[in-house]
Phi, psi and omega in degrees: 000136151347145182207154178240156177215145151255124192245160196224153200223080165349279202316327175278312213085021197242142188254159193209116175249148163202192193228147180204147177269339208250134164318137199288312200269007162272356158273319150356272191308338150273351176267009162258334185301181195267128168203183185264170182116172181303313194255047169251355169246032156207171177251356161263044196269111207270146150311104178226001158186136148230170178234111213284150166226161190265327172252127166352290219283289170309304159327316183282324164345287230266351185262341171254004164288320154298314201287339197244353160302327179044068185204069215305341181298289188307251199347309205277263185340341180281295218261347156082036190205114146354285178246071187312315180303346169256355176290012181044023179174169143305170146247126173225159188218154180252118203233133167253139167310000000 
């Protein structure tokens, strides 16, 4: 199943949404490897919230719809945490189409 994910960067402060077919946290383990991109400029990036879809197609929806709040405000409300890195885990939700 799909997934929407947020990853968080201490070192930057910065959030990162994306979509995925592969469990969020083996796509993790490539936005940490050596690559070109947004998160190739930090190694810390944490898993701080996702969201399982029963379709691609919804997922992808629901990643440009976060994406498109352009709102660090939103995201945190989203994600129910200020400083994720200190909130000590993820969120995950399950969303039907």
């Amino acid at each position: 199943m799909p997934f929407v994910y947020i990853l968080y960067s201490s070192t930057l402060d910065k959030y990162y949404i994306g979509e995925t077919s592969s469990p969020p946290a083996e796509r993790l383990k490539k936005h940490l490897t050596n690559h070109s991109g947004f998160t190739a400029k930090a190694k810390d990036w944490k898993i701080v919230y996702t969201e399982q879809h029963q379709s691609e197609t919804g997922a992808k929806k629901r990643e440009a719809q976060i994406k498109a709040w352009k709102s660090r405000e939103m995201i945190t409300k989203l994600i129910g945490s200020e400083h994720p890195d200190k909130s000590g885990g993820s969120m995950v939700r399950f969303q039907s189409e």
